[in-house]
gemmi code that builds the backbone of each chain (N, CA, C; Angstrom):
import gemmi

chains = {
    "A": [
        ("UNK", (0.843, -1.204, 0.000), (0.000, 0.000, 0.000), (0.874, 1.248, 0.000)),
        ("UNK", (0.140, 2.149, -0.772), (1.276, 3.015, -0.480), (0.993, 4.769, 0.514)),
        ("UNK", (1.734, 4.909, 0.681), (1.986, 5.761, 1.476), (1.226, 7.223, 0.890)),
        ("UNK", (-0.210, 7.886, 1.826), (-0.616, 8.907, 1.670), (-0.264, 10.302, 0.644)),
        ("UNK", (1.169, 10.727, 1.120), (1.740, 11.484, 0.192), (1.613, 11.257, -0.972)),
        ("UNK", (2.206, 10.204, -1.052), (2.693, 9.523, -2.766), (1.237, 9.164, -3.394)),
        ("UNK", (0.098, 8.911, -2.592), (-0.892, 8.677, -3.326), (-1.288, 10.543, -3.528)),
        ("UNK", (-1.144, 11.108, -3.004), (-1.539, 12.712, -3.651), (-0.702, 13.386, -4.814)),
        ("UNK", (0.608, 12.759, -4.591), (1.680, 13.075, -5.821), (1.131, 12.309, -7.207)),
        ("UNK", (0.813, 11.213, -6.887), (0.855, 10.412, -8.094), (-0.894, 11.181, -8.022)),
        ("UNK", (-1.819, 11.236, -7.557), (-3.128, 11.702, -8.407), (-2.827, 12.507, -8.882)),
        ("UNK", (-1.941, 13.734, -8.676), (-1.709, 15.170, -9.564), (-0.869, 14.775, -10.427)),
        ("UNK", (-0.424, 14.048, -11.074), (0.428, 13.430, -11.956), (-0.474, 12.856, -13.545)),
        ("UNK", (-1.832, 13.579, -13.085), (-2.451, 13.601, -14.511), (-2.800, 15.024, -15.401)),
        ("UNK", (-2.736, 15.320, -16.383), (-3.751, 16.699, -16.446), (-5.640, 16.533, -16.363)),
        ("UNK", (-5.675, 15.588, -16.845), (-7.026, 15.311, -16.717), (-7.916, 15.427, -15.069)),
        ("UNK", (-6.881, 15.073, -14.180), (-7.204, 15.119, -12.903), (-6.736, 16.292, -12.695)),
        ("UNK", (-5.961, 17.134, -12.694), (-5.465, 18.922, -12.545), (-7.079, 19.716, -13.079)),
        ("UNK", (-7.167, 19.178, -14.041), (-8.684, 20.162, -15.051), (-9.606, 19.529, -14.165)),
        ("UNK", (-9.892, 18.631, -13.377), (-11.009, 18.354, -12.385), (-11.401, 19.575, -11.419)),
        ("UNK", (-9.774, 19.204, -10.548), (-9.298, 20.060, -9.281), (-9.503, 21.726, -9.811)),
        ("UNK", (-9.304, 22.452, -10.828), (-9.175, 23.714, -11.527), (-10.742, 23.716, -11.691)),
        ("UNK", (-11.482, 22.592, -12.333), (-13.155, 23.142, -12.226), (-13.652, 23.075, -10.732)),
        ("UNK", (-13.044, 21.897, -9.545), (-13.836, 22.120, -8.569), (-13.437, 23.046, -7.390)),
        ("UNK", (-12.080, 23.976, -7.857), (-11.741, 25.136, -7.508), (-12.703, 26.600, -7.738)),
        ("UNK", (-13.710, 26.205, -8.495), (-14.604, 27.087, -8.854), (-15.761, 27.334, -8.306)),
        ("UNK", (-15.826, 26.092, -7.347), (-17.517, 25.250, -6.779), (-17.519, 24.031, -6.838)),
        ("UNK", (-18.339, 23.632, -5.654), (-19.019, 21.989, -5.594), (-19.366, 21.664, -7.210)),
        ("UNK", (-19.195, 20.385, -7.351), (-19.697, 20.191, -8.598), (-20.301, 18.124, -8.580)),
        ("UNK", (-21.462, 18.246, -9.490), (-21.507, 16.812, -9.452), (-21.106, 15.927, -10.136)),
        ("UNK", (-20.743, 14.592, -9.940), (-20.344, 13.718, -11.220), (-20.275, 14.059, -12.417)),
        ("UNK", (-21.858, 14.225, -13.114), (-21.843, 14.293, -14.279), (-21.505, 15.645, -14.358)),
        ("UNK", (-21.696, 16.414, -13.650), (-20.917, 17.975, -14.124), (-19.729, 17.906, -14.276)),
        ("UNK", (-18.715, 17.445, -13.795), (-17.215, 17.128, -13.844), (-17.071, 16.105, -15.042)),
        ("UNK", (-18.079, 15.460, -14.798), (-17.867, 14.681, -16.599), (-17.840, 15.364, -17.690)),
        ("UNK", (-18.977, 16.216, -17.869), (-19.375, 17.020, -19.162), (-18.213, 17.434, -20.238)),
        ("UNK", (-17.045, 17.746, -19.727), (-16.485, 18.642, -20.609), (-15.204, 17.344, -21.044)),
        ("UNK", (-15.165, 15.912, -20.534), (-14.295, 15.324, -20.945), (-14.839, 13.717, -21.852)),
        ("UNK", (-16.480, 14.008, -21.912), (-17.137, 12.630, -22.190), (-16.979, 12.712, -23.840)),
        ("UNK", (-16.706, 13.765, -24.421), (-16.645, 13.522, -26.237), (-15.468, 12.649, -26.278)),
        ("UNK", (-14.209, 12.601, -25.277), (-13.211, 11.900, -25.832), (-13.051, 10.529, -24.442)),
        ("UNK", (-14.075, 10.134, -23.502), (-13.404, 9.881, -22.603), (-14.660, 9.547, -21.871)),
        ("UNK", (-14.845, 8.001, -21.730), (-15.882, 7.825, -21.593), (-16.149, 8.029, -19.620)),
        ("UNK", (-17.596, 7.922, -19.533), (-18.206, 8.048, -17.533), (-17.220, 7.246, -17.206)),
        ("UNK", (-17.179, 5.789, -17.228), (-16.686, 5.055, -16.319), (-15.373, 5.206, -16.097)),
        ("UNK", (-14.550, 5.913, -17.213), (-12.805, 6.302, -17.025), (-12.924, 7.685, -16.267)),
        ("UNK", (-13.761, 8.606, -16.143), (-14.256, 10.068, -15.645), (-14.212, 9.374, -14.281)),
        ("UNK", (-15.081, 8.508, -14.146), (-15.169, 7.848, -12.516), (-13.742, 7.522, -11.751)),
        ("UNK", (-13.075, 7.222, -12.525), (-12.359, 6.148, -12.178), (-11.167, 7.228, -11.829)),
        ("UNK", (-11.184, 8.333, -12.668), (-10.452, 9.632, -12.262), (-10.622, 10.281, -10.620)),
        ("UNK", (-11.856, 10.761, -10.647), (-12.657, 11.210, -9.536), (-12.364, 9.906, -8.297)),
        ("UNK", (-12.259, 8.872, -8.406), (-11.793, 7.931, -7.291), (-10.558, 7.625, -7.215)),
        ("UNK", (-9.328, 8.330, -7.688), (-8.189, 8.606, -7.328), (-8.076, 10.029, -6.840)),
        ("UNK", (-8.923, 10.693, -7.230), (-8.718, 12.432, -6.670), (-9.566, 12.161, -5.056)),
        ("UNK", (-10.064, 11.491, -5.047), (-10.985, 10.859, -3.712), (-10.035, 10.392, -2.707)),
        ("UNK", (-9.326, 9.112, -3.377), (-8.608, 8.257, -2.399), (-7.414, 8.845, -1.930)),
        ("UNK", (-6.777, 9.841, -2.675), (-6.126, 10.605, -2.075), (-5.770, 12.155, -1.246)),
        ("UNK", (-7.337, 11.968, -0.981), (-7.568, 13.077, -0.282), (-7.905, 14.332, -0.815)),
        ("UNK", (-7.459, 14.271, -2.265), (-7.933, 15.574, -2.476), (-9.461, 16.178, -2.641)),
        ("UNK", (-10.418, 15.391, -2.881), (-11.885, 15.757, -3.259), (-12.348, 14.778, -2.050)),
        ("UNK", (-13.791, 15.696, -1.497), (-14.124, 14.590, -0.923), (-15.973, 14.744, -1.487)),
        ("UNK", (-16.848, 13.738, -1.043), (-18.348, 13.631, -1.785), (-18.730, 14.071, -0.759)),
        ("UNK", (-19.431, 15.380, 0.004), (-20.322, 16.028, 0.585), (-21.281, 15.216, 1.157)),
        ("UNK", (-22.127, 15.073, 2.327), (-23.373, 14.279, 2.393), (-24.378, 15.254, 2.894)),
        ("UNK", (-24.015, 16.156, 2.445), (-25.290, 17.458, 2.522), (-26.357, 17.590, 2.041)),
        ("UNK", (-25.905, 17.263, 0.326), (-27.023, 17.735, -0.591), (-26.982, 16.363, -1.032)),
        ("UNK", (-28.464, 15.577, -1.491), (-29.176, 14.631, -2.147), (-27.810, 14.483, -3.400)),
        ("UNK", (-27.573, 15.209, -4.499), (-26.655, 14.751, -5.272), (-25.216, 14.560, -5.084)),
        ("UNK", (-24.981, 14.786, -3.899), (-23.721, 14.381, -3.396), (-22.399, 14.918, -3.924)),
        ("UNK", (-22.533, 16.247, -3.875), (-21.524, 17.217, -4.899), (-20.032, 16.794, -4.516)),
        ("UNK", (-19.185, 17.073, -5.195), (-17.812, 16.799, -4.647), (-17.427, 18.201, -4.611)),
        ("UNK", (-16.150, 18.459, -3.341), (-15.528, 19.933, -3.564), (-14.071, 19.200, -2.895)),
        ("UNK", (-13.351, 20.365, -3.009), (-11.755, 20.091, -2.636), (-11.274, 20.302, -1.396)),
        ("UNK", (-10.227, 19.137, -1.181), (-10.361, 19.001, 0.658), (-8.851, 20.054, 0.701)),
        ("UNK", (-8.837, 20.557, 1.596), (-7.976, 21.874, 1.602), (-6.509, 20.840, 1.962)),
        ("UNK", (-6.600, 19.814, 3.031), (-5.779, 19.699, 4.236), (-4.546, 18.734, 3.128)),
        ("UNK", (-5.439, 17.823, 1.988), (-3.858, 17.219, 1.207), (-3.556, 18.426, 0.573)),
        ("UNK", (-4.213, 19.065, -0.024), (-3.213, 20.357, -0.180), (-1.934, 20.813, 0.462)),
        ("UNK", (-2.854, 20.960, 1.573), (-1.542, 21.145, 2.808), (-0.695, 20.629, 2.608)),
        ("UNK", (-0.566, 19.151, 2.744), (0.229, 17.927, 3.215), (1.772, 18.340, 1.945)),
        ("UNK", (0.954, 18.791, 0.770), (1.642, 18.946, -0.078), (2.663, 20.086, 0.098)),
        ("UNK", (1.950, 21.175, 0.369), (2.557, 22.392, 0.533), (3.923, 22.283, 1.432)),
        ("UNK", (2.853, 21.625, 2.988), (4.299, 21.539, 3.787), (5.700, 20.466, 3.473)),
        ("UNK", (5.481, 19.625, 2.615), (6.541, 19.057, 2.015), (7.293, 19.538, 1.100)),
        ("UNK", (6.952, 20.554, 0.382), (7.493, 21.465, -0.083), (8.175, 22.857, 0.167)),
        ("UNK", (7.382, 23.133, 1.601), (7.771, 24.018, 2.214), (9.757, 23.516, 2.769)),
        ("UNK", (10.236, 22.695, 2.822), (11.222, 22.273, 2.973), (12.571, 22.766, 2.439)),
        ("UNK", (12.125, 22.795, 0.883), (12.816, 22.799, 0.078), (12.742, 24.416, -0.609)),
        ("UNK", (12.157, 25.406, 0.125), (12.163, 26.879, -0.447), (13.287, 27.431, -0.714)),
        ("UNK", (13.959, 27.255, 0.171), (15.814, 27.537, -0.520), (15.749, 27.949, -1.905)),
        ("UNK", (15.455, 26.055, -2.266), (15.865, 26.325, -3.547), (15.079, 26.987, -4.829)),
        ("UNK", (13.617, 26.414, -4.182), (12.446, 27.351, -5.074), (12.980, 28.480, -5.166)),
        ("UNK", (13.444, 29.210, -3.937), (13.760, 30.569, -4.013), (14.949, 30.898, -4.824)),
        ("UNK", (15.718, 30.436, -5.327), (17.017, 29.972, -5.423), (16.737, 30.109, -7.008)),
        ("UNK", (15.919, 29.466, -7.248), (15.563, 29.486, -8.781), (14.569, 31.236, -9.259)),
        ("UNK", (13.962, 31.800, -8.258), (13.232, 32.691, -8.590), (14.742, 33.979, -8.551)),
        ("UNK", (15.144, 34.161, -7.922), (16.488, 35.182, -7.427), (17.210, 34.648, -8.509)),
        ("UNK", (17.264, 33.455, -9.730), (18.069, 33.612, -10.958), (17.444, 33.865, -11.845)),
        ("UNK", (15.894, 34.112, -11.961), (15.262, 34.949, -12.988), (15.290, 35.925, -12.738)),
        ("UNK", (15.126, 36.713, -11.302), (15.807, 38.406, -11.262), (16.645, 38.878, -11.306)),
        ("UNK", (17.928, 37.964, -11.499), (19.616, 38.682, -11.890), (18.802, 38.627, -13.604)),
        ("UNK", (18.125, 37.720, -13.674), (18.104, 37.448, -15.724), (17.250, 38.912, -15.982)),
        ("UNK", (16.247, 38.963, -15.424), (15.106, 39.910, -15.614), (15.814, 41.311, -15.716)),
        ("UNK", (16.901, 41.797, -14.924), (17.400, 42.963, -14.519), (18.665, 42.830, -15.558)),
        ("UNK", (19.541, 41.561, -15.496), (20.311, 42.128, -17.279), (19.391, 42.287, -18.351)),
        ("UNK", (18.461, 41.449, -18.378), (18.182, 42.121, -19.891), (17.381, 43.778, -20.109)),
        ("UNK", (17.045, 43.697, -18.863), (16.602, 45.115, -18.970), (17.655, 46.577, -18.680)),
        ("UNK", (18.681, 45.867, -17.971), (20.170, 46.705, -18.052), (20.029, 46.689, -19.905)),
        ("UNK", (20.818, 45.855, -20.368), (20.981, 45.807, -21.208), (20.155, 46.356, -22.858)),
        ("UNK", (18.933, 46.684, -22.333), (17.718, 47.315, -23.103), (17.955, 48.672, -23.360)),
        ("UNK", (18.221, 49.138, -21.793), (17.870, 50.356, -21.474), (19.432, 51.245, -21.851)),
        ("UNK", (20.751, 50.265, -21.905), (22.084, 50.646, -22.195), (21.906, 50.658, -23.879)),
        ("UNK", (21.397, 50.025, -24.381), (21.289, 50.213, -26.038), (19.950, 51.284, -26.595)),
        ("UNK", (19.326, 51.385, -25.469), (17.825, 52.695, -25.743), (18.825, 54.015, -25.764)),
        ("UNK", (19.718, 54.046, -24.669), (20.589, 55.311, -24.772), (21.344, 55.848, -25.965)),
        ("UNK", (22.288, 54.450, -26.613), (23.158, 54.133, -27.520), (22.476, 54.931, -28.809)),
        ("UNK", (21.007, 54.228, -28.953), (20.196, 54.752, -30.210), (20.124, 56.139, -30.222)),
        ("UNK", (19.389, 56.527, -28.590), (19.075, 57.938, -28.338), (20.385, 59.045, -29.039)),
        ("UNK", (21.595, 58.603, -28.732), (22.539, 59.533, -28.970), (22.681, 59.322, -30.758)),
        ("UNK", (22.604, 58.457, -31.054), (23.025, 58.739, -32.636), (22.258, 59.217, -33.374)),
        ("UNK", (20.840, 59.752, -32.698), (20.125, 60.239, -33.443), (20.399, 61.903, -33.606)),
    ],
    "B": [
        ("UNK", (3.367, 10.439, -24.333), (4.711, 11.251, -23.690), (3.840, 12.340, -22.264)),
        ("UNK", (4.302, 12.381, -21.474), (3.701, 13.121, -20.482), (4.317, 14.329, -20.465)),
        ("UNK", (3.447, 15.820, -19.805), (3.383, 16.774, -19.870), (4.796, 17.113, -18.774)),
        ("UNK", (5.650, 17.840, -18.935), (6.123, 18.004, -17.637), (6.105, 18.264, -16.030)),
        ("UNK", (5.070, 19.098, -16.075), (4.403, 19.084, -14.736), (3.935, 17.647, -13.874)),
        ("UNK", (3.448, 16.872, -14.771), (2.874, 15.493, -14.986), (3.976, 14.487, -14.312)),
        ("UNK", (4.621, 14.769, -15.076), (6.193, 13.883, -14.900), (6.859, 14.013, -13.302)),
        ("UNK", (6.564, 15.739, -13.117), (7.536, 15.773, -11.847), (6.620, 15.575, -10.702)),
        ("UNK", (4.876, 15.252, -11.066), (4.636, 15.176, -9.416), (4.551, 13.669, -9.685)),
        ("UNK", (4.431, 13.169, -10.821), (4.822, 11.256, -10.866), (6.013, 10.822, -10.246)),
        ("UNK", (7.393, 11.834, -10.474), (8.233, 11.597, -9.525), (8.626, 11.665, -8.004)),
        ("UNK", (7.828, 12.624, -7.785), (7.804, 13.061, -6.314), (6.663, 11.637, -5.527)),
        ("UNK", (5.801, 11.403, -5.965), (5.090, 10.342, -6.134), (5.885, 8.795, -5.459)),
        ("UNK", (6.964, 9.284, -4.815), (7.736, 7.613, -4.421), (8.475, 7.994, -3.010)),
        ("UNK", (8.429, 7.295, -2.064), (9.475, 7.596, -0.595), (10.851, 7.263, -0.765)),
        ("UNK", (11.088, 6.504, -1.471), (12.427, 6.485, -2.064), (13.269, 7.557, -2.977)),
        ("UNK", (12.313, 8.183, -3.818), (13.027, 9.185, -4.780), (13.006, 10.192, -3.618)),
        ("UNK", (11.587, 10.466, -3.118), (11.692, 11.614, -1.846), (12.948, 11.788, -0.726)),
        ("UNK", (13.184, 10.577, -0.773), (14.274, 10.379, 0.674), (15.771, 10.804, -0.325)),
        ("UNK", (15.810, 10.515, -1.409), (16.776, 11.286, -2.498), (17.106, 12.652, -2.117)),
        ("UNK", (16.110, 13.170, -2.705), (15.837, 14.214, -2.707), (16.055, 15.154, -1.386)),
        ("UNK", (15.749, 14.750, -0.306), (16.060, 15.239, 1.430), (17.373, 15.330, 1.504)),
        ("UNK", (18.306, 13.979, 1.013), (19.641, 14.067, 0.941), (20.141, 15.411, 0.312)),
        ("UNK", (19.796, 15.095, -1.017), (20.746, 16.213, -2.110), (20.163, 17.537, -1.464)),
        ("UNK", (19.318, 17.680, -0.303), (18.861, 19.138, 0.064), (19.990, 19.503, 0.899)),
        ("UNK", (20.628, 18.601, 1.455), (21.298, 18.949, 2.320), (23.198, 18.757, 1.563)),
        ("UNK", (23.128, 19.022, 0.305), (24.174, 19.056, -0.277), (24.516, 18.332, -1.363)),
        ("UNK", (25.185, 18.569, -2.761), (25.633, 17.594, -3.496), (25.798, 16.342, -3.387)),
        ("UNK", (26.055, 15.599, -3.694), (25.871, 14.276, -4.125), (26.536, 13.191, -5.147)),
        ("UNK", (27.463, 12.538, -4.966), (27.897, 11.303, -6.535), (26.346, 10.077, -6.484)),
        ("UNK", (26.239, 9.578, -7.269), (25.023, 8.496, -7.609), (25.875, 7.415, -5.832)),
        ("UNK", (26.676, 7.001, -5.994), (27.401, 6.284, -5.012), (26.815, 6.596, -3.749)),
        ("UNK", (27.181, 7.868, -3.369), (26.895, 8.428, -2.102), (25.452, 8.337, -1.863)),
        ("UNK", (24.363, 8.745, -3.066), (23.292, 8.576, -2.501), (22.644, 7.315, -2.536)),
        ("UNK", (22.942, 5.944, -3.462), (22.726, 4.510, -3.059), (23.102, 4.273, -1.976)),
        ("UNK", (24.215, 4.663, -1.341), (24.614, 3.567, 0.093), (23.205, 3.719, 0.957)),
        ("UNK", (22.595, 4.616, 1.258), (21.868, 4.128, 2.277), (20.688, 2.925, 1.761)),
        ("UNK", (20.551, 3.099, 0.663), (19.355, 2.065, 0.020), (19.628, 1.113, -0.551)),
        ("UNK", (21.207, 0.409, -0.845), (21.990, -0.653, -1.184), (21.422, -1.790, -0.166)),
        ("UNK", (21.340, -1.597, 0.904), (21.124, -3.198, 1.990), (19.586, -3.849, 1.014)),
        ("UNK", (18.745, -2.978, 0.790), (17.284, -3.584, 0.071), (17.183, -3.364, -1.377)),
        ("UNK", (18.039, -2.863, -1.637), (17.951, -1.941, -3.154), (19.004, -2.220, -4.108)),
        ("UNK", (18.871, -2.796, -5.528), (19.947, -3.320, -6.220), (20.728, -1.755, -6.741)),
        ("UNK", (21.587, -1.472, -6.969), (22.336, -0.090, -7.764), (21.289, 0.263, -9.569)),
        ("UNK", (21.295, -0.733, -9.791), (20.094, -0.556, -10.827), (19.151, -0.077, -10.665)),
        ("UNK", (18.386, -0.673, -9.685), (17.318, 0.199, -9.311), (17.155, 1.315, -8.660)),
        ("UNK", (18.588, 1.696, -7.728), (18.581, 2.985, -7.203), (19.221, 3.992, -8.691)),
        ("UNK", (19.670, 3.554, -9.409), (19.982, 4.416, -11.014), (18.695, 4.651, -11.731)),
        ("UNK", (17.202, 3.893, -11.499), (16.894, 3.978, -12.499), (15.453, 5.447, -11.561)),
        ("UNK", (15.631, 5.134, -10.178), (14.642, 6.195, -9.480), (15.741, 7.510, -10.114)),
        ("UNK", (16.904, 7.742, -10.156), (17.791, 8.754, -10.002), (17.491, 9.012, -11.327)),
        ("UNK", (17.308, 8.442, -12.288), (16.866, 8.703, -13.553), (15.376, 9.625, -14.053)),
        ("UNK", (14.691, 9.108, -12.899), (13.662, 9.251, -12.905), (13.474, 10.639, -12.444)),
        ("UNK", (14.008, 11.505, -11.432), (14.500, 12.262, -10.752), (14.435, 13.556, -11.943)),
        ("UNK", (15.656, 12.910, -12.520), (16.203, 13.865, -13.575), (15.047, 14.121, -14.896)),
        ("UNK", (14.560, 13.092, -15.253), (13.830, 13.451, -16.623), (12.828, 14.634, -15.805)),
        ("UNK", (12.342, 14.162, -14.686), (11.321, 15.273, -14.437), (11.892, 16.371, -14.228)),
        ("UNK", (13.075, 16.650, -14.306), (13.911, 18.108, -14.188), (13.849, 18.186, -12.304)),
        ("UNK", (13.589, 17.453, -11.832), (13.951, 17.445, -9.765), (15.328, 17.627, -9.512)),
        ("UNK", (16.933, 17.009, -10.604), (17.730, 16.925, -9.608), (18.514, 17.240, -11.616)),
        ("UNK", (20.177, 17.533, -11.288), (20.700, 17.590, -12.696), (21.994, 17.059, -12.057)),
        ("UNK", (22.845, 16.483, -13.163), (23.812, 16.340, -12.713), (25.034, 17.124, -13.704)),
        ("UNK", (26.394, 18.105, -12.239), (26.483, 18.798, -12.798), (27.955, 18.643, -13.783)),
        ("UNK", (28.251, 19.086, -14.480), (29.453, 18.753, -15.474), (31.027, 19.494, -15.022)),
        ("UNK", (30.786, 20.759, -13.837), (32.091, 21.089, -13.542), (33.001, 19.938, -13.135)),
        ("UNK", (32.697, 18.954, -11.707), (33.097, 18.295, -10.853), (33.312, 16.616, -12.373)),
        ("UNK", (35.054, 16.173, -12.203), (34.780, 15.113, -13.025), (33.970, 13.692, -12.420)),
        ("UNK", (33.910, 13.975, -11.048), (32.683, 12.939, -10.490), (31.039, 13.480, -10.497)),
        ("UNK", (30.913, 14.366, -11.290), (29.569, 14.669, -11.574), (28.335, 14.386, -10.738)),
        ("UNK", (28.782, 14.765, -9.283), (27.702, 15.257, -8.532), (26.071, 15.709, -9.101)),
        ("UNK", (25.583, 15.387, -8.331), (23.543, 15.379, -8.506), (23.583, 16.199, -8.051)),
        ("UNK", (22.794, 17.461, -7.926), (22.129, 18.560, -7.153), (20.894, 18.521, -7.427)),
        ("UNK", (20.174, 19.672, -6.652), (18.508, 19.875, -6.635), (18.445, 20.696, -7.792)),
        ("UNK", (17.453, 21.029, -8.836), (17.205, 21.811, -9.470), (15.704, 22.825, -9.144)),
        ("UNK", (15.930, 23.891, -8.894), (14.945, 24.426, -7.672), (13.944, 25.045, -8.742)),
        ("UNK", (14.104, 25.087, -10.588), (13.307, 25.626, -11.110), (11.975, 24.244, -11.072)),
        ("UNK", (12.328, 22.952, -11.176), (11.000, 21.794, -10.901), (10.156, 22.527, -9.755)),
        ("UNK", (11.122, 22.524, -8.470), (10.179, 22.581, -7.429), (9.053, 24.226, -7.408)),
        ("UNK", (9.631, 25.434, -8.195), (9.371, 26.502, -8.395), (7.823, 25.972, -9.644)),
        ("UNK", (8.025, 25.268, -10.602), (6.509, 24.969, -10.782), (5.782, 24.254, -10.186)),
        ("UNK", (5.930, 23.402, -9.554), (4.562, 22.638, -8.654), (4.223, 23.503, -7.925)),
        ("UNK", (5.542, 24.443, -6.989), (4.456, 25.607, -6.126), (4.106, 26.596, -6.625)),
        ("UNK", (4.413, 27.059, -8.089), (3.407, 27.744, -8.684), (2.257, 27.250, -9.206)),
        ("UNK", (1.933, 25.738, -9.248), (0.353, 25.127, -9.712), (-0.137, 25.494, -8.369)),
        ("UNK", (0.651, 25.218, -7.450), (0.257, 24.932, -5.921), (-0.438, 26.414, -5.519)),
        ("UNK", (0.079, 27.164, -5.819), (-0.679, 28.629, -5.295), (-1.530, 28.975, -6.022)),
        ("UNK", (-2.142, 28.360, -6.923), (-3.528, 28.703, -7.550), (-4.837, 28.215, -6.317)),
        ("UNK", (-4.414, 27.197, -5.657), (-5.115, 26.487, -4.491), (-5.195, 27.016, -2.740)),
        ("UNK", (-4.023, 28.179, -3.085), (-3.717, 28.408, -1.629), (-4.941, 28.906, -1.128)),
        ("UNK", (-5.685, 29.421, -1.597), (-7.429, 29.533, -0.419), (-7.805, 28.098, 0.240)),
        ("UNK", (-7.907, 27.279, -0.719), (-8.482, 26.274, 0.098), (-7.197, 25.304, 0.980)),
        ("UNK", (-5.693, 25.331, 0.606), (-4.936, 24.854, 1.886), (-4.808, 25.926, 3.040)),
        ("UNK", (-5.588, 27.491, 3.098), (-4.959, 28.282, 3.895), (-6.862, 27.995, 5.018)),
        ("UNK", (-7.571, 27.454, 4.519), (-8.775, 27.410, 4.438), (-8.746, 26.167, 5.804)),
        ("UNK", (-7.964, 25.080, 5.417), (-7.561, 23.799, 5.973), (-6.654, 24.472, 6.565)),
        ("UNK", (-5.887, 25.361, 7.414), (-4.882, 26.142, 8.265), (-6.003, 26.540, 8.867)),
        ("UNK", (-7.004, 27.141, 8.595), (-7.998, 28.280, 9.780), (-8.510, 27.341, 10.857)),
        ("UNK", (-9.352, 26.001, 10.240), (-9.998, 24.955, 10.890), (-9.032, 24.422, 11.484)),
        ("UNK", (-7.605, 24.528, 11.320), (-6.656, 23.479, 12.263), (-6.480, 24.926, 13.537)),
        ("UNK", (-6.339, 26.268, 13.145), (-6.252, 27.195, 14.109), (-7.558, 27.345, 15.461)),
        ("UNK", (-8.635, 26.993, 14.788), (-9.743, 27.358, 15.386), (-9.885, 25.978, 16.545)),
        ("UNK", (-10.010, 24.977, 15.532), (-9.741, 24.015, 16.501), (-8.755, 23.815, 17.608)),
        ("UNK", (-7.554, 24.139, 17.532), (-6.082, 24.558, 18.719), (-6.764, 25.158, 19.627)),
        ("UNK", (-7.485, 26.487, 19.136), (-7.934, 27.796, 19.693), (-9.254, 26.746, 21.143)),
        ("UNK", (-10.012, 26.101, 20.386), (-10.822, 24.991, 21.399), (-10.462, 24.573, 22.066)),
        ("UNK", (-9.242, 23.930, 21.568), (-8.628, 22.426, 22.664), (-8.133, 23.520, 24.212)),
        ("UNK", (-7.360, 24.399, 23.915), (-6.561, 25.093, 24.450), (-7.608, 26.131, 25.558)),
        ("UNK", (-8.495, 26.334, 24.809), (-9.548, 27.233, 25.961), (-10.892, 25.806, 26.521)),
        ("UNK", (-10.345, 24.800, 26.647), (-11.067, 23.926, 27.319), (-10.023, 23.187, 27.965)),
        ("UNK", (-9.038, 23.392, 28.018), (-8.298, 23.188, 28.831), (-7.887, 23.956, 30.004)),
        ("UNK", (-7.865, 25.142, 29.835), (-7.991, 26.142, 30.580), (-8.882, 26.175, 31.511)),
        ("UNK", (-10.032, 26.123, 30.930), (-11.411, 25.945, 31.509), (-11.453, 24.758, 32.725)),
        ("UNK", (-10.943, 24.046, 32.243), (-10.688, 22.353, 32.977), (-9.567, 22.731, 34.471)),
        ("UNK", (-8.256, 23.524, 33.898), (-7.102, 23.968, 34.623), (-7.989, 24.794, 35.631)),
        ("UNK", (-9.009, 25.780, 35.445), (-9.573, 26.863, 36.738), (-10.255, 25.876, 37.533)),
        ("UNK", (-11.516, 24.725, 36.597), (-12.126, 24.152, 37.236), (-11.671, 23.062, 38.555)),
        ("UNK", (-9.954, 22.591, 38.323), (-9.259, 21.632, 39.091), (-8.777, 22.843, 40.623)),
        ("UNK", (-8.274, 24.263, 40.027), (-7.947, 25.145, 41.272), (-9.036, 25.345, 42.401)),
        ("UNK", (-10.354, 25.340, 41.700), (-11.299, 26.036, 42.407), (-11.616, 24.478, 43.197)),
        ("UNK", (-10.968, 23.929, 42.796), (-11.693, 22.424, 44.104), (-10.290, 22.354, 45.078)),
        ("UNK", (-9.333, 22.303, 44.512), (-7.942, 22.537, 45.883), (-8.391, 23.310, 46.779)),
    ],
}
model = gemmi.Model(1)
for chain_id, residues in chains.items():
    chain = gemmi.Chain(chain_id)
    for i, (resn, *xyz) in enumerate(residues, 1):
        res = gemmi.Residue()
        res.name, res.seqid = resn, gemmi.SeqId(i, " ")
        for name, pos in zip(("N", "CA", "C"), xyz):
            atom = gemmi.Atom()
            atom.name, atom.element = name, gemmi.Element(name[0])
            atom.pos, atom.b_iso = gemmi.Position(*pos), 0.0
            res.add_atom(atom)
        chain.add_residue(res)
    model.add_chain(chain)
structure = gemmi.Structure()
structure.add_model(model)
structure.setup_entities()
């Protein structure tokens, strides 16, 4: 069996399951509403079968509020995710602080050849 | 062929590549250095082929100064999952309030409990 995390890593490891999570980021939604927009290429029972990996791993859960049993998104594997990632910000950060040395030469470099033009005119 | 995003939370997706990964956080790496701990259960093949795995998803690179070509983290992977990841942050900050509120309970019924034990001494 495997281990909680890894079952939330591996459900986001589809796009088809990302475009679920992105519509039920919008609102509760039901089965066949979460079906609708993937049944021309992709039949209910593979739609299902999606929705019960976004289930089993915590991320969606089925409401027992309303008669149709809407699904919405459980905040807390989110979490689980976040704070495992939270670990490693260093380097996230690490990577963002080498697109702003990049961001700031090329705009050095824009603004040193805007001058260049300016004068030969 | 899978999407890249796809790829790197399929990789993150394993306690073995993860426990990789914890290592090289805490510094470079030869393939050598990071098998020994997983050699007693783990053939070198198979710890080459998670390390492989690592890399296609862009998680770890190995680098070409050093002629033993050390693994490092590559912090632009982890910089997109937590940019998918912050499209969601309402509903993991959402799953933070209910873990606050709840603390906020435990903690003022304990209290409550702590006056109720003084007032009988």
């Amino acid at each position: 069996m495997s281990d909680q995390l890894s079952q939330t890593f591996s459900a986001l490891a589809d796009p088809t399951r990302r475009a679920m999570i992105a519509r039920l980021s919008r609102g509760e939604a039901s089965v066949s509403d979460l079906a609708k927009p993937f049944l021309p290429r992709m039949s209910l029972p593979a739609v299902t079968k999606h929705l019960k990996v976004l289930e089993r791993a915590g991320l969606i859960t089925k409401t027992k509020e309303a008669q149709w049993r809407p699904c919405r998104l459980n905040g807390e594997a989110f979490k689980n995710v976040v704070d495992w990632m939270e670990q490693y910000r260093v380097f996230w950060e690490e990577s963002l602080d080498r697109l702003d040395v990049y961001l700031k030469s090329v705009t050095a470099r824009k603004n040193a050849k805007g001058r260049k033009n300016a004068r030969k005119k």
